[in-house]
DSSP file (Angstrom, degrees, kcal/mol; ACC not computed):
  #  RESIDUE AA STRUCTURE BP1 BP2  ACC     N-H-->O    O-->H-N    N-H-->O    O-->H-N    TCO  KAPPA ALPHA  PHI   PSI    X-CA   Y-CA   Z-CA
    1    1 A X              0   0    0      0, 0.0     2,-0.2     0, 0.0   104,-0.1   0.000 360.0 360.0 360.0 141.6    0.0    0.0    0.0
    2    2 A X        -     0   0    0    102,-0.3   102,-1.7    29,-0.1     2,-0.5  -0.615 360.0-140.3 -93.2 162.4    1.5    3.4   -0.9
    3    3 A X  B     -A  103   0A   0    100,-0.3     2,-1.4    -2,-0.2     3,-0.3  -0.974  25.7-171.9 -36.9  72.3    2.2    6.3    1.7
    4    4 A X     >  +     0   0    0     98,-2.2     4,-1.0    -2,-0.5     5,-0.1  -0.266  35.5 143.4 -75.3  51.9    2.0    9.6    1.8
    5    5 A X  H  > S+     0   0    0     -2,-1.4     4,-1.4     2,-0.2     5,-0.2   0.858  72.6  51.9 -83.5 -18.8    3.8   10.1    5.0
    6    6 A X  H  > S+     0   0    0     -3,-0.3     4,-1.2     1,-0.2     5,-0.4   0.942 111.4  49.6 -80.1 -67.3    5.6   13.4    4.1
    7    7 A X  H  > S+     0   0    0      2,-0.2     4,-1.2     1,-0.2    -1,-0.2   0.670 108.8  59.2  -8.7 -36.5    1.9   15.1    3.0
    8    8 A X  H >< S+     0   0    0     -4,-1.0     3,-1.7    -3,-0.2    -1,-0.2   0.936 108.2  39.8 -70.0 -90.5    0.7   13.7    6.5
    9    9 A X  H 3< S+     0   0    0     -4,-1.4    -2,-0.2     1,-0.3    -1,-0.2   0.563 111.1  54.7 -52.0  -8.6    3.0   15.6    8.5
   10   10 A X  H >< S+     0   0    0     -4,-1.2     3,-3.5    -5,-0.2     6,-0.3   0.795  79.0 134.4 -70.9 -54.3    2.9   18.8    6.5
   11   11 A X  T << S+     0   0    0     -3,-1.7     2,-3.3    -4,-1.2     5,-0.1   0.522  72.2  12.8  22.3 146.0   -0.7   18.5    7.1
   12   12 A X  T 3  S+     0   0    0      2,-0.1     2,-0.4     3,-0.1    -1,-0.3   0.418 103.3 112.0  52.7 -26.9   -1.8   22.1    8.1
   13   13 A X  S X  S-     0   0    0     -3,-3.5     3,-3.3    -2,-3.3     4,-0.2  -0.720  80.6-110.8 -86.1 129.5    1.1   23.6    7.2
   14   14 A X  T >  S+     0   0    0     -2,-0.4     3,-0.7     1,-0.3     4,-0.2   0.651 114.1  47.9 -15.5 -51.3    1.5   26.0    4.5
   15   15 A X  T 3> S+     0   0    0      1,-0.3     4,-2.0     2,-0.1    -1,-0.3   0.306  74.8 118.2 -95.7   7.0    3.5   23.9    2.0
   16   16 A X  H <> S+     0   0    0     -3,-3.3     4,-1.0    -6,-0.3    -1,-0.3   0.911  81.2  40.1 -47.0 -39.1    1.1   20.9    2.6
   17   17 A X  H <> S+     0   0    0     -3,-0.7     4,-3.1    -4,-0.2    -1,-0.2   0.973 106.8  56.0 -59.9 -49.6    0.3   21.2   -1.2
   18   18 A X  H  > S+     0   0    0     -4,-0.2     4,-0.9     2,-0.2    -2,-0.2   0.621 112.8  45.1 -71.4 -14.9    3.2   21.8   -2.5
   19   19 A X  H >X S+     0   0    0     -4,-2.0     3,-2.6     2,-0.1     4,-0.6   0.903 112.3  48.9 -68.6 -89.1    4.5   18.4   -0.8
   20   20 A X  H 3X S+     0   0    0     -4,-1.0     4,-2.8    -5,-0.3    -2,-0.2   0.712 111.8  46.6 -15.2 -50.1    1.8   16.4   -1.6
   21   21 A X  H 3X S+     0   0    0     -4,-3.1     4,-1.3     1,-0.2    -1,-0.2   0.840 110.1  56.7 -71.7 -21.1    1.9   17.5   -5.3
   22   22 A X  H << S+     0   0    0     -3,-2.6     3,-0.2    -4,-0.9    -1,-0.2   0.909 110.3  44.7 -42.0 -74.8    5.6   16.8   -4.9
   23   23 A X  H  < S+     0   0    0     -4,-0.6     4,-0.4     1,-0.3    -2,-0.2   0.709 110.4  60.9 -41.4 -43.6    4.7   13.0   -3.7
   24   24 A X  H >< S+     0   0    0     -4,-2.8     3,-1.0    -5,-0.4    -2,-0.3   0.923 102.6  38.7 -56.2 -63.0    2.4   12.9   -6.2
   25   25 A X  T 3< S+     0   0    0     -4,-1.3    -1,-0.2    -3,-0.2    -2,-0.2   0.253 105.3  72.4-100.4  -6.7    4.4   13.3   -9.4
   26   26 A X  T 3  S+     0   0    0     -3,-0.1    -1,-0.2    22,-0.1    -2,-0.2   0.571  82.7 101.9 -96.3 -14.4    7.0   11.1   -7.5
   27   27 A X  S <  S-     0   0    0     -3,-1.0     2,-0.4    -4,-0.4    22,-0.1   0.186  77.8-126.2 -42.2 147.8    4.2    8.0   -8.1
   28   28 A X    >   -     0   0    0      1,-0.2     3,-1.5    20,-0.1     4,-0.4  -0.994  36.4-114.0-121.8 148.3    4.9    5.4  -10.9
   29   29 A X  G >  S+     0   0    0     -2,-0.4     3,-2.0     1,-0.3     2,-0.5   0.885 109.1  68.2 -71.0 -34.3    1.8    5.8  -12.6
   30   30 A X  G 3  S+     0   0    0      1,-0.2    -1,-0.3    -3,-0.1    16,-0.0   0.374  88.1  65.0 -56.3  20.6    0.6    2.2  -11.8
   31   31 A X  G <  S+     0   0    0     -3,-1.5    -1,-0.2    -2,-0.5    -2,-0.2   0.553 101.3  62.4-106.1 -36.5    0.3    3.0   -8.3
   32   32 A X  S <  S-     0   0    0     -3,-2.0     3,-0.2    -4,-0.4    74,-0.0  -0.186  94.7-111.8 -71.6 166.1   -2.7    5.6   -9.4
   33   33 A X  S >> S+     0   0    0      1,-0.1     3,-1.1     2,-0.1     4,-0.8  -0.103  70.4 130.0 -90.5  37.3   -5.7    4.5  -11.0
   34   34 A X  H >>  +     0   0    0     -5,-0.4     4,-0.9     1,-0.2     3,-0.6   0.817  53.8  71.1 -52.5 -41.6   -5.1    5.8  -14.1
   35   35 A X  H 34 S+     0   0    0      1,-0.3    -1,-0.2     2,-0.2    -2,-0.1   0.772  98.5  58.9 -33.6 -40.0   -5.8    2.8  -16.5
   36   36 A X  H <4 S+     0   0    0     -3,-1.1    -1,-0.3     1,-0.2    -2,-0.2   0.737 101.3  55.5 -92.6 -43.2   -9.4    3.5  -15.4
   37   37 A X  H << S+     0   0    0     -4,-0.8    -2,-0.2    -3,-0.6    -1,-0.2   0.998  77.8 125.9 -69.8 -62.8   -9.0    7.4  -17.0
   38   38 A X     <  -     0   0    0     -4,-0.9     6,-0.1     1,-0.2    -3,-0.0   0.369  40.3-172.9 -28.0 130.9   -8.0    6.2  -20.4
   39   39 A X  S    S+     0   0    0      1,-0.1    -1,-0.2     2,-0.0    -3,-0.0   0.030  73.3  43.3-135.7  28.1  -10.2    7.5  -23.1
   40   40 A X  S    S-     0   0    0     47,-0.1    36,-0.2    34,-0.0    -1,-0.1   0.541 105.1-102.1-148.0  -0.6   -9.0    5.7  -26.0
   41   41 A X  S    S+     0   0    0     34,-0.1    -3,-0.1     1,-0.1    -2,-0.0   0.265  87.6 105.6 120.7   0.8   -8.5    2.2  -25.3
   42   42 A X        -     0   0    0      1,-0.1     2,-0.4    34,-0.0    33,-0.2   0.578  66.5 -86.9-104.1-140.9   -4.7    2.5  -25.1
   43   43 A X  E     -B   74   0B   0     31,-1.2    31,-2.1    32,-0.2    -1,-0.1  -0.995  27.4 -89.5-145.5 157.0   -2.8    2.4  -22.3
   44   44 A X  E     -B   73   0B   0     -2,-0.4    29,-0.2    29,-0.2     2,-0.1  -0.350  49.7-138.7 -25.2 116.7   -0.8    4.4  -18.9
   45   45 A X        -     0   0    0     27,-2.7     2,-0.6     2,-0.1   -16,-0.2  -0.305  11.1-119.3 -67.7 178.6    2.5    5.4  -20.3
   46   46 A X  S    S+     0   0    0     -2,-0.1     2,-0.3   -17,-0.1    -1,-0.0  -0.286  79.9 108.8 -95.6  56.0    5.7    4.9  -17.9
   47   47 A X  S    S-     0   0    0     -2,-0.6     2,-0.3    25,-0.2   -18,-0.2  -0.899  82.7 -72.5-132.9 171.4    6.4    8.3  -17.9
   48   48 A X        -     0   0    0     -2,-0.3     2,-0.2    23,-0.1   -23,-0.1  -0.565  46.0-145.6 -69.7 125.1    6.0   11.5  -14.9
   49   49 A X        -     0   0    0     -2,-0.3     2,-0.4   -25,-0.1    22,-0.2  -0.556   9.2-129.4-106.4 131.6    2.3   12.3  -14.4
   50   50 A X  E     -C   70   0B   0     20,-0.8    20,-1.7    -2,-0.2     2,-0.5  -0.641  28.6-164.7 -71.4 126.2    1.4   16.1  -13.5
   51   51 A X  E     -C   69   0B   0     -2,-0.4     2,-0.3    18,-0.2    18,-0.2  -0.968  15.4-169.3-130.1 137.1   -0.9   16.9  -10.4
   52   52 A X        -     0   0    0     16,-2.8    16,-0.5    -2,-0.5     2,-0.4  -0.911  24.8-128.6-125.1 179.3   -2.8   19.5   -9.0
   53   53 A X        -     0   0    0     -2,-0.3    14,-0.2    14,-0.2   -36,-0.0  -0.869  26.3-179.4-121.1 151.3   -4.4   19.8   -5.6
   54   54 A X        -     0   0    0     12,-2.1     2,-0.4    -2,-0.4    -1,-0.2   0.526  68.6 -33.4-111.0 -83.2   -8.3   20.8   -6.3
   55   55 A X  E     -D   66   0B   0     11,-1.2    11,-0.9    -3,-0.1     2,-0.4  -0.825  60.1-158.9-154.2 126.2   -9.2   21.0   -2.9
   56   56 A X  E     +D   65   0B   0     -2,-0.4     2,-0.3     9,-0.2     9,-0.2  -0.802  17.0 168.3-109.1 144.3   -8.2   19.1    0.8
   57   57 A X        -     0   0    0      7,-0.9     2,-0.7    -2,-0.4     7,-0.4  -0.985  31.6-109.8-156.0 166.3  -10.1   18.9    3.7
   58   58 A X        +     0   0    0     -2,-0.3     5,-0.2     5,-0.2    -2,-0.0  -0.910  23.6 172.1-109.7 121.2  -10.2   17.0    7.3
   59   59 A X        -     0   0    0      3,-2.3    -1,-0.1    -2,-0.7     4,-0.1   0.399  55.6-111.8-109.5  -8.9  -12.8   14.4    8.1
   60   60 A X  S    S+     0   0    0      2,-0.6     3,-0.1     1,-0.1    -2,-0.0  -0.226 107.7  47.4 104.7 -52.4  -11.0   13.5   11.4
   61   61 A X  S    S+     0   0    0      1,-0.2    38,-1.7     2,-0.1    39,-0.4   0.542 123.1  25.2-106.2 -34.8   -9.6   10.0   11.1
   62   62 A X  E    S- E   0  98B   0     36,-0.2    -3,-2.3    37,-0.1    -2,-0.6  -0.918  70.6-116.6-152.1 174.7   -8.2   11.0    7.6
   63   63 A X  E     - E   0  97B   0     34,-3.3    34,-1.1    -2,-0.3     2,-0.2  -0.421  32.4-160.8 -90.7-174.3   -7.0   13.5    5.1
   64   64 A X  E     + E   0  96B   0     -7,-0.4    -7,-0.9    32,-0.2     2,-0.3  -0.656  14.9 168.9-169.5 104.6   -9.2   13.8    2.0
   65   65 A X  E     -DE  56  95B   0     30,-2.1    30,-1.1    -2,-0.2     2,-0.5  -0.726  23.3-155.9-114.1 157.0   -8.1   15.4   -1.5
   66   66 A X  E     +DE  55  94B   0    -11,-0.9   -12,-2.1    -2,-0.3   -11,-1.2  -0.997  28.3 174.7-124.2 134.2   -9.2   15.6   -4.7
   67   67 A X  E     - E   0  93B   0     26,-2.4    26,-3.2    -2,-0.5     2,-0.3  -0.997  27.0-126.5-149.8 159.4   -6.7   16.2   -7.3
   68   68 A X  E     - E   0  92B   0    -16,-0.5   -16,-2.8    -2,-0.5     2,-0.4  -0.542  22.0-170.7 -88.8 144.4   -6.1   16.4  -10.7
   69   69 A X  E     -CE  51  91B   0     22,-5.2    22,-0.7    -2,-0.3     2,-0.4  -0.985  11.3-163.2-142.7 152.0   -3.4   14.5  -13.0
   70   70 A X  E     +CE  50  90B   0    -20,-1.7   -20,-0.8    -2,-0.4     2,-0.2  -0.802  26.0 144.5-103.3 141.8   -2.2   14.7  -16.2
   71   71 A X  E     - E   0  89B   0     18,-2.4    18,-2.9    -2,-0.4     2,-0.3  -0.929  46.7 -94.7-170.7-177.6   -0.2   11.8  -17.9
   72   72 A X  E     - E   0  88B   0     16,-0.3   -27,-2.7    -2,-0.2     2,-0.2  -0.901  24.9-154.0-120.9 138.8   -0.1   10.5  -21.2
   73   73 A X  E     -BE  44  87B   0     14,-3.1    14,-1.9    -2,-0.3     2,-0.5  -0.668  17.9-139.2 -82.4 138.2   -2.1    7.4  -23.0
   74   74 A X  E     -BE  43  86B   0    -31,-2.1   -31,-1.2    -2,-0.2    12,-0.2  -0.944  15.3-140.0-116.0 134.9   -0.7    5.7  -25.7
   75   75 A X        -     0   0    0     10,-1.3     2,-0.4    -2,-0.5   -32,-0.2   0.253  20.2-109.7  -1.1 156.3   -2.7    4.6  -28.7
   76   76 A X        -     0   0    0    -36,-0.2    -1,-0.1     8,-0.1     7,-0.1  -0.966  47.0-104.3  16.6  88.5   -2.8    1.9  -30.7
   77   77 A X        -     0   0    0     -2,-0.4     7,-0.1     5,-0.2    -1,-0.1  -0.146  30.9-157.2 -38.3 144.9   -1.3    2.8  -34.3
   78   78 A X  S    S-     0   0    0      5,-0.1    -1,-0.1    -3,-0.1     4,-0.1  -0.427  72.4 -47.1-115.2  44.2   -4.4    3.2  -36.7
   79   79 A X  S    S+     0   0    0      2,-0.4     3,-0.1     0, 0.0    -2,-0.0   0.876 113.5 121.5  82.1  63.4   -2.8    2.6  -40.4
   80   80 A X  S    S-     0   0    0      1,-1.4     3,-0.2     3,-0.1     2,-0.2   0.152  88.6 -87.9-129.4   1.9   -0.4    5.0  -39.0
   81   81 A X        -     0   0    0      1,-0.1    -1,-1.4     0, 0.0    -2,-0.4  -0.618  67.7 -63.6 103.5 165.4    2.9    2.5  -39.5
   82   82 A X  S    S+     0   0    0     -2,-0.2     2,-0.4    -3,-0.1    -5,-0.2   0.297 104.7 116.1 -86.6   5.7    3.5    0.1  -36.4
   83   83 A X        -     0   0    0     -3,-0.2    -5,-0.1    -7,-0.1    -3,-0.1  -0.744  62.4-140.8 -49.4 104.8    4.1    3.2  -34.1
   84   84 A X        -     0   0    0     -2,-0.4     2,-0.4    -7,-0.1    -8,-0.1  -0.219  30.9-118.8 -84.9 147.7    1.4    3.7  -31.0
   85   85 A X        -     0   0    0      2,-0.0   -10,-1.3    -2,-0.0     2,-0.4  -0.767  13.6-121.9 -99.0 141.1    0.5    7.8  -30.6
   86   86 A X  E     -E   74   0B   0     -2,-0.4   -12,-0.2   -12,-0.2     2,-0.2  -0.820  30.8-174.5 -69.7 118.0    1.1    9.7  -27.7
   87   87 A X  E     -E   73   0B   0    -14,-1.9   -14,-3.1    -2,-0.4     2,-0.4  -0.969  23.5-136.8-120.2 144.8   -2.4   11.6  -25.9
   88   88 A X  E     -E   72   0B   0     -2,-0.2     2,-0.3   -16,-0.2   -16,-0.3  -0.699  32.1-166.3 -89.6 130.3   -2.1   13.8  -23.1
   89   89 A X  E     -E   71   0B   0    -18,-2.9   -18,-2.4    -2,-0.4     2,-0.3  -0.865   8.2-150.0-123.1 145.9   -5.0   12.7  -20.8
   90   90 A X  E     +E   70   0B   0     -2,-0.3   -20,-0.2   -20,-0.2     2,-0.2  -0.869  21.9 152.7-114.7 164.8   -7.0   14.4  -17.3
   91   91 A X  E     -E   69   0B   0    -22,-0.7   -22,-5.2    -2,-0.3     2,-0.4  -0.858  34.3-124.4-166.8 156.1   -8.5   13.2  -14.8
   92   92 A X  E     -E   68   0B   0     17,-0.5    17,-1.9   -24,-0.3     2,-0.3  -0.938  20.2-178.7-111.2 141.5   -9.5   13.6  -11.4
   93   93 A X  E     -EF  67 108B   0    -26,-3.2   -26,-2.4    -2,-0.4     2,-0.5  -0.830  21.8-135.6-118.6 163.7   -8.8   11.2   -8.2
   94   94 A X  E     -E   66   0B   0     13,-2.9     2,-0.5    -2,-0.3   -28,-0.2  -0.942  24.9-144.5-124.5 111.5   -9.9   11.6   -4.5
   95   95 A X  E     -E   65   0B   0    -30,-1.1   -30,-2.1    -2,-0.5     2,-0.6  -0.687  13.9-169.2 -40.7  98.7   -7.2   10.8   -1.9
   96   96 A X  E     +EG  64 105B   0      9,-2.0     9,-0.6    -2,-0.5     2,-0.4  -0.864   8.5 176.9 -80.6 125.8   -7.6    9.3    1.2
   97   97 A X  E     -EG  63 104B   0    -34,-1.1   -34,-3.3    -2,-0.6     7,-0.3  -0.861  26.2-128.7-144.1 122.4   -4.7    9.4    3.6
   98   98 A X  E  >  -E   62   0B   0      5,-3.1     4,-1.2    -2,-0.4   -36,-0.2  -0.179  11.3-145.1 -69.4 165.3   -4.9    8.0    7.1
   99   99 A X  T  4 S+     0   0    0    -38,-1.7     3,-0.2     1,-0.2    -1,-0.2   0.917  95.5  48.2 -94.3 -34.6   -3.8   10.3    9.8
  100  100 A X  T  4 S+     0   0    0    -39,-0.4    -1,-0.2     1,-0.2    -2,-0.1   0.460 128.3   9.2 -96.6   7.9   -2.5    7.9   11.7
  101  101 A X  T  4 S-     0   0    0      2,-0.1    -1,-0.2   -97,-0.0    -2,-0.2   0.156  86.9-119.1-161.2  33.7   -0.2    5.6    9.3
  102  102 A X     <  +     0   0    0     -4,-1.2   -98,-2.2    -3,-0.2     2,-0.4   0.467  54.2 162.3  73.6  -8.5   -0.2    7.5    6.4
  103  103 A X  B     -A    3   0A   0   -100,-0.2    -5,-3.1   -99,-0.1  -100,-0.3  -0.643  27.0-154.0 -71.5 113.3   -1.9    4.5    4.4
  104  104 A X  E     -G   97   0B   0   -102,-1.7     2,-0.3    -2,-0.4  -102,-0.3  -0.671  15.3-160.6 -48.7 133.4   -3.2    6.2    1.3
  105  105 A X  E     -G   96   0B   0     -9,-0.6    -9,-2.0    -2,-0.2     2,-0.3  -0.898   5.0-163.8-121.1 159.1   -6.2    5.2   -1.1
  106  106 A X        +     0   0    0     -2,-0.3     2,-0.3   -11,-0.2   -11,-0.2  -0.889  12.2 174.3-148.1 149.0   -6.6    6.6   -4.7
  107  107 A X        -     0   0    0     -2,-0.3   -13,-2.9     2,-0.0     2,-0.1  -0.752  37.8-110.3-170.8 106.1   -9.8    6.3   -6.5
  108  108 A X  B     -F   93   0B   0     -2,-0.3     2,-0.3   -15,-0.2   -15,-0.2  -0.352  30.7-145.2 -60.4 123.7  -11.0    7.7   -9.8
  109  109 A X        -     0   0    0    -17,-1.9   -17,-0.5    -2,-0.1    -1,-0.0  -0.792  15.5-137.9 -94.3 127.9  -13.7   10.6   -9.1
  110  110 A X              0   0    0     -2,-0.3    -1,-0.1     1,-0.2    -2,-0.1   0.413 360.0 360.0 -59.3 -16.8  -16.0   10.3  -11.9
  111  111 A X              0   0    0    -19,-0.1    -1,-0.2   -20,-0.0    -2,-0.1   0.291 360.0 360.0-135.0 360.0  -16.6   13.9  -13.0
């Protein structure tokens, strides 16, 4: 299970985004649910995924973000040569991170 633990402890603190988003982009994209995002049948590239933070808030027991990522799909060549195309894809997930071990969940938010 992945970790946010420096995002936890930032928590409150000014630079709590800029950590997080930090952590975030530090991901290999199969850790996300990105596969899930894909809008052309293709697949997750391996490559570094863009985040923003949308908005965070505190439920008590845990921290709870919604953020945005960018990352790139690739294609399936279409009588293009045996070459796949690159598309830059969004999406939004909602974060969970417990407060007390850091345990992160990721979950594609549907709108």
């Amino acid at each position: 299970m992945t970790q946010l633990t420096q995002s936890l402890h930032q928590w409150g603190q000014p630079d709590f985004e800029h950590i997080l988003k930090k952590e975030l982009q530090q991901l290999h994209p199969d850790q996300l649910p990105l596969q899930q995002a894909v809008t052309e049948g293709g697949l997750v590239e391996d490559s570094p995924i863009e985040a923003t933070i949308i908005r965070s808030e505190d439920d008590g027991a845990h921290i709870k973000v919604k953020a945005g990522i960018f990352f790139t799909e690739m294609v399936p060549s279409c009588s293009c040569g045996d070459e796949p195309q690159s598309k830059p894809v969004y999406c939004n997930i909602n974060i969970t991170i417990n407060k007390q071990s850091g345990e992160t969940a990721f979950i594609l938010d549907p709108n």
